[in-house]
KEVO-181190 format. One record per residue (C-alpha): residue number from 0; residue in three letters; x, y, z. Coordinates in Angstrom, 2 decimals, padded with zeros to 5 digits, always signed. Layout:
N
TORBA  lumpa  loza       px       py       pz
TORBA    NUM   ALA        X        Y        Z
...
***
This chain:
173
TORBA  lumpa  loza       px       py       pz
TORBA      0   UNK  +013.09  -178.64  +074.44
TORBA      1   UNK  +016.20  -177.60  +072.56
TORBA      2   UNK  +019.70  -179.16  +074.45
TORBA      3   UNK  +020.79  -176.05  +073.96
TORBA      4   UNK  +018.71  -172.84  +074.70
TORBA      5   UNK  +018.69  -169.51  +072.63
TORBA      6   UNK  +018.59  -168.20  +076.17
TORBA      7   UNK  +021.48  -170.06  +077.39
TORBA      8   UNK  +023.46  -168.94  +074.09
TORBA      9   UNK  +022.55  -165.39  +074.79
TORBA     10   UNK  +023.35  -165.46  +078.69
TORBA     11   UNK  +026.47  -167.38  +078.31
TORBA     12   UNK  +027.63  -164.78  +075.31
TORBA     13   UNK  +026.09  -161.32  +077.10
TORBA     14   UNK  +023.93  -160.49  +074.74
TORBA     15   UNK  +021.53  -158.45  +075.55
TORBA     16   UNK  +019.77  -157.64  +072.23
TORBA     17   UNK  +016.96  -159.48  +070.59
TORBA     18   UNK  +016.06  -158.36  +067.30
TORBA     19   UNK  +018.47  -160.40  +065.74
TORBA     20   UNK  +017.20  -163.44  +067.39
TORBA     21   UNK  +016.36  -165.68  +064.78
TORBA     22   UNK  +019.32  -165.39  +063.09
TORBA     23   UNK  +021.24  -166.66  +066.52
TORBA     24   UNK  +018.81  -169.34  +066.47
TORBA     25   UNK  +019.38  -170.20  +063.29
TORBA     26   UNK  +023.43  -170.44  +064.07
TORBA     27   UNK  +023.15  -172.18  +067.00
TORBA     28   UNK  +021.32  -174.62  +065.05
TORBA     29   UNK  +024.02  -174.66  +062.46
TORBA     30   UNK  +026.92  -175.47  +064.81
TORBA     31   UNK  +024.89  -178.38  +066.82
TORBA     32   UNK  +024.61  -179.75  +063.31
TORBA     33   UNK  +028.31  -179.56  +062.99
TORBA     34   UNK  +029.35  -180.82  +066.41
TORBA     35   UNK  +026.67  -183.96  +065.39
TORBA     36   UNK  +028.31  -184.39  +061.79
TORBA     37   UNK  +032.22  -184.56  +063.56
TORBA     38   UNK  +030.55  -186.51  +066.84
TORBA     39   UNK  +028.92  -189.09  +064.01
TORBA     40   UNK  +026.29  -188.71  +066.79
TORBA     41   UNK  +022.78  -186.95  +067.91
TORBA     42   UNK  +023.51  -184.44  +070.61
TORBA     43   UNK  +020.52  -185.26  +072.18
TORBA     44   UNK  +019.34  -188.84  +072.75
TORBA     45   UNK  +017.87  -190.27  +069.87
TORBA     46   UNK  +016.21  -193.60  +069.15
TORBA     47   UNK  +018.02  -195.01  +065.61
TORBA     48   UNK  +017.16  -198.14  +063.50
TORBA     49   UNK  +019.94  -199.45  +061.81
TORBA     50   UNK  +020.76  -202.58  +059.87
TORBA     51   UNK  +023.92  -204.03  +060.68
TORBA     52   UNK  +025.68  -206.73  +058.14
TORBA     53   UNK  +029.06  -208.77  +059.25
TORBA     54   UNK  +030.53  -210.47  +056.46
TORBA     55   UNK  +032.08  -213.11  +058.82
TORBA     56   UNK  +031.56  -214.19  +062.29
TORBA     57   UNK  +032.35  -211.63  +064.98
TORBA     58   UNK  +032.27  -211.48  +068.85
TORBA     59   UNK  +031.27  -207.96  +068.65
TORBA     60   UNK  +029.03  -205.97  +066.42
TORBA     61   UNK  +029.39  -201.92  +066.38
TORBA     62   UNK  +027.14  -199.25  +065.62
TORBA     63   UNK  +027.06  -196.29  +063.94
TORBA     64   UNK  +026.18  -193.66  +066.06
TORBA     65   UNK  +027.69  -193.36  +069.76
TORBA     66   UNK  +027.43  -193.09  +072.51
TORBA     67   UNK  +024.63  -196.13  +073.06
TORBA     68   UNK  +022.41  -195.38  +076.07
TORBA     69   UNK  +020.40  -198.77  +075.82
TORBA     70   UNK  +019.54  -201.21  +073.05
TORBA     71   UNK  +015.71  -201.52  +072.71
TORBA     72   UNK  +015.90  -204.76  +069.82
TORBA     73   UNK  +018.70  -206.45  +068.27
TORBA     74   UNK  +017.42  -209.23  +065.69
TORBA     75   UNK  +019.37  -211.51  +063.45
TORBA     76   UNK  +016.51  -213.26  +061.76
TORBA     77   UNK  +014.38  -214.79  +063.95
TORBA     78   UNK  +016.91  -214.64  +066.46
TORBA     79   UNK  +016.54  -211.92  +069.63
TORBA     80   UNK  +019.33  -210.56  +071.79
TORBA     81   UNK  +018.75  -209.20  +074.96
TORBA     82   UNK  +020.77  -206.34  +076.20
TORBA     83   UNK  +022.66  -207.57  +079.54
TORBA     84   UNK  +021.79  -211.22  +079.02
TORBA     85   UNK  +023.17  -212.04  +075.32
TORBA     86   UNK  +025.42  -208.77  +075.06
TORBA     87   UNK  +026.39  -205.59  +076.94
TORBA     88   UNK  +027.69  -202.68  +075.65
TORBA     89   UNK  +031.45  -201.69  +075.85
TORBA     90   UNK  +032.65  -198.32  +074.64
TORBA     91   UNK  +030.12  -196.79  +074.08
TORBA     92   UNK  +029.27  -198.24  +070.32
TORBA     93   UNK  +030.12  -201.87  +070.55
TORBA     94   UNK  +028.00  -204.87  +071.40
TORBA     95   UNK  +030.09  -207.66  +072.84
TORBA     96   UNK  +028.56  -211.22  +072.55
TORBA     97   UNK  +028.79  -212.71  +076.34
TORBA     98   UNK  +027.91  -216.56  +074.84
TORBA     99   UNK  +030.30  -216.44  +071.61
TORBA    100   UNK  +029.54  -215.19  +068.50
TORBA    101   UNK  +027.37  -212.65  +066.26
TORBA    102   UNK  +026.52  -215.06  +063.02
TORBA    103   UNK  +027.56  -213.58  +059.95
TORBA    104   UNK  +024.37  -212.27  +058.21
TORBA    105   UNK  +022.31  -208.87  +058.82
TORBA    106   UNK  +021.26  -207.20  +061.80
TORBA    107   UNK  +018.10  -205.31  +062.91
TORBA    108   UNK  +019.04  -202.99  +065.96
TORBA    109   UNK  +016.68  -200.16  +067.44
TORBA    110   UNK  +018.74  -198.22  +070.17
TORBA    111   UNK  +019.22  -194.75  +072.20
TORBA    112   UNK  +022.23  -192.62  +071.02
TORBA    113   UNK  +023.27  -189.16  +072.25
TORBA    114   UNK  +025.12  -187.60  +075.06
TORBA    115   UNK  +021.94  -186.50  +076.93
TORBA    116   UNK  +021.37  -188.95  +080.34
TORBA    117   UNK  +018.02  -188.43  +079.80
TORBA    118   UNK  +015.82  -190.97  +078.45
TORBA    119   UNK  +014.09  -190.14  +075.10
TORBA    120   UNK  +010.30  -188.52  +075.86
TORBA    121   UNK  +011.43  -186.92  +079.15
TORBA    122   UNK  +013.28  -183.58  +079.87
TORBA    123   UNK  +016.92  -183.69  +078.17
TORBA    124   UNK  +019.90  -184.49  +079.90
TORBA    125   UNK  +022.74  -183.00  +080.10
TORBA    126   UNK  +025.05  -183.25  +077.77
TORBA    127   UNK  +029.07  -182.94  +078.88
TORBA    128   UNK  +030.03  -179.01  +079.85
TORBA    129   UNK  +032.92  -179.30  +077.07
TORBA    130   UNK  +030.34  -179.81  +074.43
TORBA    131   UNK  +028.20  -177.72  +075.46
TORBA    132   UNK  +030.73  -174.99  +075.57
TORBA    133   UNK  +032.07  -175.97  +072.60
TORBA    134   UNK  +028.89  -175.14  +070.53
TORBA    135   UNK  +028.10  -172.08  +072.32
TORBA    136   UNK  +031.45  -171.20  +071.81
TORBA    137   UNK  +031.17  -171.91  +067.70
TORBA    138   UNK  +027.87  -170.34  +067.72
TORBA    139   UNK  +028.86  -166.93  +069.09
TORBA    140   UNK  +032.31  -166.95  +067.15
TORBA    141   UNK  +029.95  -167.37  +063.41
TORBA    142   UNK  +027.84  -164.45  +065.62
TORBA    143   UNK  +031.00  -161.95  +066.41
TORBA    144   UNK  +032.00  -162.31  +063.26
TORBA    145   UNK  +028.90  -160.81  +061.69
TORBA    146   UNK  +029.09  -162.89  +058.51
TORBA    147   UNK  +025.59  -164.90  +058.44
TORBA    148   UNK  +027.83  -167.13  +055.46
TORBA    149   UNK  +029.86  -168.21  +058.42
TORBA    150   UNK  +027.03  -170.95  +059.11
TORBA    151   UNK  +027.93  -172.73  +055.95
TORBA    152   UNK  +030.65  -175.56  +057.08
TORBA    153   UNK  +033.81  -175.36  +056.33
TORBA    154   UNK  +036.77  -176.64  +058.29
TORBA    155   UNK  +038.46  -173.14  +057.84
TORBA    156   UNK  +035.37  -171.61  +059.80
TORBA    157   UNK  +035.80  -173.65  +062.84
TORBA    158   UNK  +038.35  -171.90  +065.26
TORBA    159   UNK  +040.89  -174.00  +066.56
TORBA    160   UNK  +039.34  -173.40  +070.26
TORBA    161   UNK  +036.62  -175.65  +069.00
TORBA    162   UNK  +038.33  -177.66  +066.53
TORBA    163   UNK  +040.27  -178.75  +070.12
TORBA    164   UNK  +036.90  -179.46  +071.72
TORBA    165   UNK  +035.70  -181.73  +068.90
TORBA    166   UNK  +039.62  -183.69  +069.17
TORBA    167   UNK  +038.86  -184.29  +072.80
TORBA    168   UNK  +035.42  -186.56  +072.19
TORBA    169   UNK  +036.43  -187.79  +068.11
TORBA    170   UNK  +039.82  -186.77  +067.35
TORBA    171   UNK  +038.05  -186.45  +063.68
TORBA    172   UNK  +040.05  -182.74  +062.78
***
């Protein structure tokens, strides 16, 4: 189930109409993909595996994608962390080492990411109302507009409305 419903989109903009409806789909799609490329995250939760290397030792160790809803393995080696024993998450990307240090060397980590509360295999979350607003909001602009090019990114087809939403989570443009 899609975070973010055709449905919704059409409710939320008043449209009543429907034989254009895979081209709104196809738009929506568009600007959750662009909301997840400024976020650097999934909108929905996602498990990720993703091989961390520190070049020097390091009470912390950071991920690529945020937020982090839970850390299913962390492995340096033959070494195991446990989530809440070894480390705990702090800002929602950063593993903090309670008993010292992360070893230089490379790291195996499997973990949830997204802004859905929902765990991954069960009905979505839901994700913050300025997101989702956001990329209703982007989606229906590309749709007033009429112009099915609008889908391709660009920063100068991203209103400022939204541009504002994306500041507020990233501060990325």
């Amino acid at each position: 189930m899609a975070i973010i419903t055709l449905e919704e989109l059409k409710l939320y903009g008043d449209i009543q109409e429907s034989e254009s409806d895979s081209q709104l789909q196809l738009i929506l799609n568009q600007a959750i993909s662009i909301f997840e490329k400024y976020l650097n995250s999934p909108i929905e939760n996602t498990d990720i595996t993703e091989t961390i290397t520190i070049m020097e030792d390091s009470t912390t160790l950071m991920t690529k994608y945020r937020p982090i809803n839970s850390v299913n393995s962390l492995t340096h080696g033959a070494c195991e962390y446990t989530q809440n024993t070894d480390f705990v998450i702090i800002e929602d990307m950063v593993l903090y080492n309670l008993y010292g240090m992360f070893r230089k060397g490379v790291y195996e980590i499997v973990y949830n990411a997204g802004w859905g509360d929902a765990p991954v295999g069960e009905e979505p979350g839901t994700i913050p109302e300025g997101l989702k607003h956001g990329i209703m909001d982007l989606a229906l602009w590309w749709w007033q507009r009429g112009d099915s090019a609008a889908i391709y990114e660009t920063r100068a087809l991203i209103p400022e409305q939204v541009k504002e939403v994306i500041r507020q989570y990233v501060g990325l443009i």
